[in-house]
ZADO-1210 file (C-alpha; in nm, 4 decimals, padded with zeros to 6 digits):
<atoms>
<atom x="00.0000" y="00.0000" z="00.0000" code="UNK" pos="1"/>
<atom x="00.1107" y="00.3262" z="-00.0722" code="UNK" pos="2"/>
<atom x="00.2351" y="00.5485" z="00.2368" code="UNK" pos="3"/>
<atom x="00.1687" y="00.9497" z="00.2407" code="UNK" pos="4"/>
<atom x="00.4735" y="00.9811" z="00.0547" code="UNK" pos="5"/>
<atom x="00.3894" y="00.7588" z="-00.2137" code="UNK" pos="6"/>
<atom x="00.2272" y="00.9456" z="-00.4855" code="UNK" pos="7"/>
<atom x="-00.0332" y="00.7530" z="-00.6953" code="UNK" pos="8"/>
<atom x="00.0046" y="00.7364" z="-01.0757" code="UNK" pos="9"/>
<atom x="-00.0158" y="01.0445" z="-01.2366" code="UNK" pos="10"/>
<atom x="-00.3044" y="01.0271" z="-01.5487" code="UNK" pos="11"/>
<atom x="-00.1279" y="01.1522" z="-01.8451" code="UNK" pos="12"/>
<atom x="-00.4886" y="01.3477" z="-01.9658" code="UNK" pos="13"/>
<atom x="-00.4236" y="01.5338" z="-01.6524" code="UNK" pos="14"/>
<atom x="-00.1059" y="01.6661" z="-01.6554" code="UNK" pos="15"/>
<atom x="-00.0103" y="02.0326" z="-01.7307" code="UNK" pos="16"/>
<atom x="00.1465" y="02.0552" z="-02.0369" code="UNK" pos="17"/>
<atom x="00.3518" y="02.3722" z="-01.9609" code="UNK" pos="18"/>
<atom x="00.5482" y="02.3263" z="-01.6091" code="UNK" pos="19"/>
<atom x="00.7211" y="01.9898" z="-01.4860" code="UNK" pos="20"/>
<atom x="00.5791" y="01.8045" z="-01.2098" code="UNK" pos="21"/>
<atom x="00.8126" y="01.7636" z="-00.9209" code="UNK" pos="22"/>
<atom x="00.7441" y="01.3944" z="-00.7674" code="UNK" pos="23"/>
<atom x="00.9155" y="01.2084" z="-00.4377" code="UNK" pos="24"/>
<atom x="00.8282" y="00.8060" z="-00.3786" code="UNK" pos="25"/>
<atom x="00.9485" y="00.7129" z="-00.0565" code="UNK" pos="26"/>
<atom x="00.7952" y="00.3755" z="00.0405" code="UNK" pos="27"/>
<atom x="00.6831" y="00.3204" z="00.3836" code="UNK" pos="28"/>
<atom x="00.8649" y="-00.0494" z="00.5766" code="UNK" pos="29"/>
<atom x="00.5541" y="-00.3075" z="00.4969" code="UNK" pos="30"/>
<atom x="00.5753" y="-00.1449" z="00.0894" code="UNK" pos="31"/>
<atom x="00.9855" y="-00.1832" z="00.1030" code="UNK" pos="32"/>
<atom x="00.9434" y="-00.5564" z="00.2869" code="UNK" pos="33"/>
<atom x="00.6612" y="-00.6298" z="-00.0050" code="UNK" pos="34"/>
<atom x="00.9358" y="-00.5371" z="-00.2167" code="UNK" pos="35"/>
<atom x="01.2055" y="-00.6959" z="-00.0693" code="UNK" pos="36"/>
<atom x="01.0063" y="-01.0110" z="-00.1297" code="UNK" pos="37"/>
<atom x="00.9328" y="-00.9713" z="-00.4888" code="UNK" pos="38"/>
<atom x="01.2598" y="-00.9202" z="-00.5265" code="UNK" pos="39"/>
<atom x="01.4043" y="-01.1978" z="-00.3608" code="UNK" pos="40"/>
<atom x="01.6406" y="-01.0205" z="-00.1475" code="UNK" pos="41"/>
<atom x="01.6436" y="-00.9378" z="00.2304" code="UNK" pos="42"/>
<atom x="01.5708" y="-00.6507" z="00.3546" code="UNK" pos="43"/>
<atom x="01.5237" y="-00.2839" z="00.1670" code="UNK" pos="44"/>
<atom x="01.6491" y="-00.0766" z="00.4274" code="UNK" pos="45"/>
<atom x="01.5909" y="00.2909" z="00.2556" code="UNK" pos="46"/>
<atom x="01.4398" y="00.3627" z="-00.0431" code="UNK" pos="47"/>
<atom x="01.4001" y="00.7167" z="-00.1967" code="UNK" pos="48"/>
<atom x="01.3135" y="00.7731" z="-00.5576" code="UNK" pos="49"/>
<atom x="01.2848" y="01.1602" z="-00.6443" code="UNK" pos="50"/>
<atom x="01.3096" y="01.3324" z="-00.9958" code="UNK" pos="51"/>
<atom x="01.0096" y="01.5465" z="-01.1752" code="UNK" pos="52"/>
<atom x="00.8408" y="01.4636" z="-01.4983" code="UNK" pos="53"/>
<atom x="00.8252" y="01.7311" z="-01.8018" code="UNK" pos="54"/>
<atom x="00.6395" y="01.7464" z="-02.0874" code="UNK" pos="55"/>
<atom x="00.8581" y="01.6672" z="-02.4093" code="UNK" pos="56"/>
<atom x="00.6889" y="01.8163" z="-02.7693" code="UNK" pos="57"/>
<atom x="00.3156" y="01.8369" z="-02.8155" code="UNK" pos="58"/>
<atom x="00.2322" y="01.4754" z="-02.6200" code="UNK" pos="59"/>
<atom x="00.5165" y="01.2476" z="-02.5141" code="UNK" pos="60"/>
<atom x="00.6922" y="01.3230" z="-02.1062" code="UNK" pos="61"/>
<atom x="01.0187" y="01.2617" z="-01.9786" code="UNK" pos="62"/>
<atom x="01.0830" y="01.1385" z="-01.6412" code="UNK" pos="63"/>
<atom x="01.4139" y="01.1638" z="-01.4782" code="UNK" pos="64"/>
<atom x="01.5128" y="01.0972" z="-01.1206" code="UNK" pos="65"/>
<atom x="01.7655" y="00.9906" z="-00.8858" code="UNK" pos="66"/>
<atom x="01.6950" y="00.6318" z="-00.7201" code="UNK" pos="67"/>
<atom x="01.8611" y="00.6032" z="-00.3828" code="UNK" pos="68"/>
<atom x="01.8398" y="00.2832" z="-00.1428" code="UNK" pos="69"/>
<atom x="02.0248" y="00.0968" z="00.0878" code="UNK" pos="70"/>
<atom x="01.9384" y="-00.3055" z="00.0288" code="UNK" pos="71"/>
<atom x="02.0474" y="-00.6400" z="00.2158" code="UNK" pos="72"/>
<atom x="02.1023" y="-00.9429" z="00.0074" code="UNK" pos="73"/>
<atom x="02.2424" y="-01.3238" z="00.0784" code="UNK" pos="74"/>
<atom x="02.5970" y="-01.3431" z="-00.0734" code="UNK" pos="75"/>
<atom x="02.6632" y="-01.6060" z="-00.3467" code="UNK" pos="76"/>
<atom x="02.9287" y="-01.8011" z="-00.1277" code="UNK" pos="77"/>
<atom x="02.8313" y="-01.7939" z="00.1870" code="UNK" pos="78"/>
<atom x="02.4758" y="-01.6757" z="00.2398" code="UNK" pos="79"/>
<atom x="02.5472" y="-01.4318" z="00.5202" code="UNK" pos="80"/>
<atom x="02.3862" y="-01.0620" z="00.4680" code="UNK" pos="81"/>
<atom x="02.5330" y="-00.8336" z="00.2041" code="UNK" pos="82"/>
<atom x="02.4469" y="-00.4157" z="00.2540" code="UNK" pos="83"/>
<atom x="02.4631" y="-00.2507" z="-00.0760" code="UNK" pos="84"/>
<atom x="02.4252" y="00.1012" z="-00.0578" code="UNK" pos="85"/>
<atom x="02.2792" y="00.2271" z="-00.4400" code="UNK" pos="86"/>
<atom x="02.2730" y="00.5616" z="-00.5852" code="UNK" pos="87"/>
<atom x="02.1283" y="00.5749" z="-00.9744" code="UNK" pos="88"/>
<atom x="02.0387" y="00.8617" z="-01.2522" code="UNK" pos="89"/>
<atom x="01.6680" y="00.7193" z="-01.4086" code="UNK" pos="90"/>
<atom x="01.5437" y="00.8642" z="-01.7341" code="UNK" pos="91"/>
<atom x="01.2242" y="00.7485" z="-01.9232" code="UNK" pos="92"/>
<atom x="01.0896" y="00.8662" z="-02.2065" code="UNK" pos="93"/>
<atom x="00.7254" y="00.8351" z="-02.2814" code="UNK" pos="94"/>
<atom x="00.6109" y="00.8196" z="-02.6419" code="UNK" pos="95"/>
<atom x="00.2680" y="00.9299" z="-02.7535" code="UNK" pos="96"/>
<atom x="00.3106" y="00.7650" z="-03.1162" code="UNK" pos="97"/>
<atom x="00.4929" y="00.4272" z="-02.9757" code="UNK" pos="98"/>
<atom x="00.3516" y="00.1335" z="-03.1530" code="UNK" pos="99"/>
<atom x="00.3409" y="-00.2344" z="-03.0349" code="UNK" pos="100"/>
<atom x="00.4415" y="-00.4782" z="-03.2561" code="UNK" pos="101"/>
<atom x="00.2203" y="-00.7813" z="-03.3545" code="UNK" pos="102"/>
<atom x="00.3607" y="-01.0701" z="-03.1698" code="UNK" pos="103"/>
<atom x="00.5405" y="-01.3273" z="-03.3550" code="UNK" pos="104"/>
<atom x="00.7284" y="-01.0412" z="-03.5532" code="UNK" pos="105"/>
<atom x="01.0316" y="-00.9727" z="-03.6170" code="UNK" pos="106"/>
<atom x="01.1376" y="-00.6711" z="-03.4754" code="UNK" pos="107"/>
<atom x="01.5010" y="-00.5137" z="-03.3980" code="UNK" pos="108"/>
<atom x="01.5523" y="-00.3735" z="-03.0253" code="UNK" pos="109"/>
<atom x="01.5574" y="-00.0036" z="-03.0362" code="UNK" pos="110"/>
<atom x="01.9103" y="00.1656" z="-02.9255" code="UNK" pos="111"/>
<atom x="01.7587" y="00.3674" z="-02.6578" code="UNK" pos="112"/>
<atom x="01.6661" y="00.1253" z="-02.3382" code="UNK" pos="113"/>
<atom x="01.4825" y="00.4831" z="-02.2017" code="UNK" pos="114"/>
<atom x="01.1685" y="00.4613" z="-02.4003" code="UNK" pos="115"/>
<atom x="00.8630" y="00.3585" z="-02.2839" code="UNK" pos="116"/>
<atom x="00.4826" y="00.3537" z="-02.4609" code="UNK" pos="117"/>
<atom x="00.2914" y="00.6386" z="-02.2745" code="UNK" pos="118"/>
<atom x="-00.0253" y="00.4541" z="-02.1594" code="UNK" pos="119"/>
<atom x="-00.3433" y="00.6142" z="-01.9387" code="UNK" pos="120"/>
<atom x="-00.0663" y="00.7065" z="-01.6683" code="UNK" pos="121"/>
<atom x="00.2816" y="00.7457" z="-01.5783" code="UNK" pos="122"/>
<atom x="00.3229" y="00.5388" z="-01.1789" code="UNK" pos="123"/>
<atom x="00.6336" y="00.6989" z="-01.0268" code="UNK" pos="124"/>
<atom x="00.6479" y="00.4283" z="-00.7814" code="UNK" pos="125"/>
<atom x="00.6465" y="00.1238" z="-01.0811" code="UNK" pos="126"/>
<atom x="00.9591" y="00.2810" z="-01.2166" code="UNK" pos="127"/>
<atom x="01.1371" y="00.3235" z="-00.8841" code="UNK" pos="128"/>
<atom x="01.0733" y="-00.0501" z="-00.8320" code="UNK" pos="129"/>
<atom x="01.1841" y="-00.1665" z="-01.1649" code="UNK" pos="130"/>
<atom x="01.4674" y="00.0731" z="-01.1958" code="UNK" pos="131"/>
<atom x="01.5769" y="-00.0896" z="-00.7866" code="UNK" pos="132"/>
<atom x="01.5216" y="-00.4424" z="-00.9610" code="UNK" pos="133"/>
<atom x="01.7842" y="-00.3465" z="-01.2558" code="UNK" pos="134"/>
<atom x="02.0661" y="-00.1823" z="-01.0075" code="UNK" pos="135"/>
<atom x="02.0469" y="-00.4787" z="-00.7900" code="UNK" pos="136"/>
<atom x="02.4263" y="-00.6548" z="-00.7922" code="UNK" pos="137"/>
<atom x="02.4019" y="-01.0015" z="-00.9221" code="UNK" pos="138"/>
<atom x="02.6556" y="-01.1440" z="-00.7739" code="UNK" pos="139"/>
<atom x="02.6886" y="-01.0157" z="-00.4002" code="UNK" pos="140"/>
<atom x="02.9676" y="-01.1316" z="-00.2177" code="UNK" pos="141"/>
<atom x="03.0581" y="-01.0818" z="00.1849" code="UNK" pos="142"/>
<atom x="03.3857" y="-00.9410" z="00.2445" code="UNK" pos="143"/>
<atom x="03.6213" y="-01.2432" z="00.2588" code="UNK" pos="144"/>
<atom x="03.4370" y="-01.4606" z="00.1126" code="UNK" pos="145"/>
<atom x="03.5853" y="-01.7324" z="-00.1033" code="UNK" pos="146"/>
<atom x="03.4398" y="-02.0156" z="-00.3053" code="UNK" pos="147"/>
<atom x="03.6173" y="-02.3456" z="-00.2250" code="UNK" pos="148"/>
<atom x="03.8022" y="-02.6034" z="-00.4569" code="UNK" pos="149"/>
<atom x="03.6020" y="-02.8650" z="-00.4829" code="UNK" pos="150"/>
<atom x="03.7340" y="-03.2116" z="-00.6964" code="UNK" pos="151"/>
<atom x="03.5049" y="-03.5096" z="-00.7933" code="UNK" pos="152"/>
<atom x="03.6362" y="-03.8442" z="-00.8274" code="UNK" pos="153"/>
<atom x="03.5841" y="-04.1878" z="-00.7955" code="UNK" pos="154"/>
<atom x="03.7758" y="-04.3497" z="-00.5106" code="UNK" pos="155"/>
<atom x="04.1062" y="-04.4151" z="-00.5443" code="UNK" pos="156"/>
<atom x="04.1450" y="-04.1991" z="-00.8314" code="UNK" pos="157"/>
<atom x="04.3564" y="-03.8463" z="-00.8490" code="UNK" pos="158"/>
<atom x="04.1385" y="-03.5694" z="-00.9280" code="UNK" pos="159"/>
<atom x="04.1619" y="-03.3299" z="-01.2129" code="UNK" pos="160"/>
<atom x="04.3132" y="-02.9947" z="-01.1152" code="UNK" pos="161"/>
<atom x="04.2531" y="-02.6530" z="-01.3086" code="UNK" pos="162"/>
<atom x="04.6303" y="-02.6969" z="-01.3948" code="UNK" pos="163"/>
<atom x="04.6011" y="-03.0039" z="-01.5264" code="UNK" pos="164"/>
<atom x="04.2805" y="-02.9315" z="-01.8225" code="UNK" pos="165"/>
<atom x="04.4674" y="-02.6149" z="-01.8806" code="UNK" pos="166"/>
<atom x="04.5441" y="-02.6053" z="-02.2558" code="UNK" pos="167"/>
<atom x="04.9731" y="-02.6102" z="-02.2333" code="UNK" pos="168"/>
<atom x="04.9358" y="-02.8666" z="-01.9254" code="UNK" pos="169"/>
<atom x="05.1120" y="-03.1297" z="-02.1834" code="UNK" pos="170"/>
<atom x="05.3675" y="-02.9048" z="-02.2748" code="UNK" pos="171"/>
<atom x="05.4650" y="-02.8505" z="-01.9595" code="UNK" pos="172"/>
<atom x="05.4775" y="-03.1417" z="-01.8478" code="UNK" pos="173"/>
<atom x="05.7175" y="-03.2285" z="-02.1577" code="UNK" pos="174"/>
<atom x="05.9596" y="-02.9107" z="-02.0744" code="UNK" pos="175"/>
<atom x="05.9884" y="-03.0549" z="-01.7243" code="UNK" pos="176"/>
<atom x="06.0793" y="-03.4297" z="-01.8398" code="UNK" pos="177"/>
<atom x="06.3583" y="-03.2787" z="-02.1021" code="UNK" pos="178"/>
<atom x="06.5289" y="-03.0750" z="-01.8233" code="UNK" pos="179"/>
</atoms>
């Protein structure tokens, strides 16, 4: 659920198409543990997502904000709690004349990852949650942490080493028998 500082979607027939809209999304704990659950990660600590939205030609509206949070995740070794703090620029661009494609078509991806169809309304609080998704490391590690050798064999048998499937392992071992 929203908290007081949660705006709700802004309808795009509504908006003034002179003056920016200033907007500031900051999600209360039960919307940043929701989160935090979608997500799959621990714990959002502190989330902020501020920025204003301005009208770009006769119809289409750029947002651009700054996404702050601090987030807790399991590292990828050894499962214990990971703080990230994150600090990112968002930009969208919302296009009046953006066109879906018929599905099963070909299409190529445009070169601009900003754009965005503008639909019935522009949710502040969708992109702060998709932009957090898309900043999240994806491979958090705990200070120290270090993944283990391990070696499979069958008993009895001397397992293979990284050395020893390295491409020139042969040659070596040929340069140490001639010396």
């Amino acid at each position: 659920m929203p908290s007081d500082r949660t705006p709700r979607p802004f309808r795009a027939s509504d908006l003034a198409r002179r003056q920016p809209l200033d907007f500031q999304v900051e999600p209360d704990q039960a919307t940043r543990a929701a989160l935090a659950a979608d997500l799959g990660i621990i714990e959002v600590r502190k989330l902020r997502f501020q920025g204003s939205l301005e009208p770009e030609g006769k119809r289409d509206w750029r947002l651009e904000g700054t996404l702050g949070a601090t987030i807790v995740q399991p590292c990828i070794v050894s499962l214990a709690p990971v703080v990230t703090r994150i600090d990112d620029k968002v930009i969208r661009h919302y296009l009046a004349h953006w066109v879906e494609p018929d599905p099963g078509t070909e299409i190529e991806m445009p070169d601009d990852e900003t754009i965005e169809p503008l639909g019935t309304e522009i949710d502040p609080a969708q992109v702060m949650a998709e932009a957090l998704a898309l900043a999240l490391p994806d491979y958090p590690r705990a200070d120290g942490a270090e993944l283990g050798q391990a070696a499979f064999t069958e008993p009895g048998a001397t397992p293979l080493s990284d050395a020893d499937v390295h491409p020139f392992a042969e040659l070596a071992k040929l340069k140490g028998k001639s010396q």
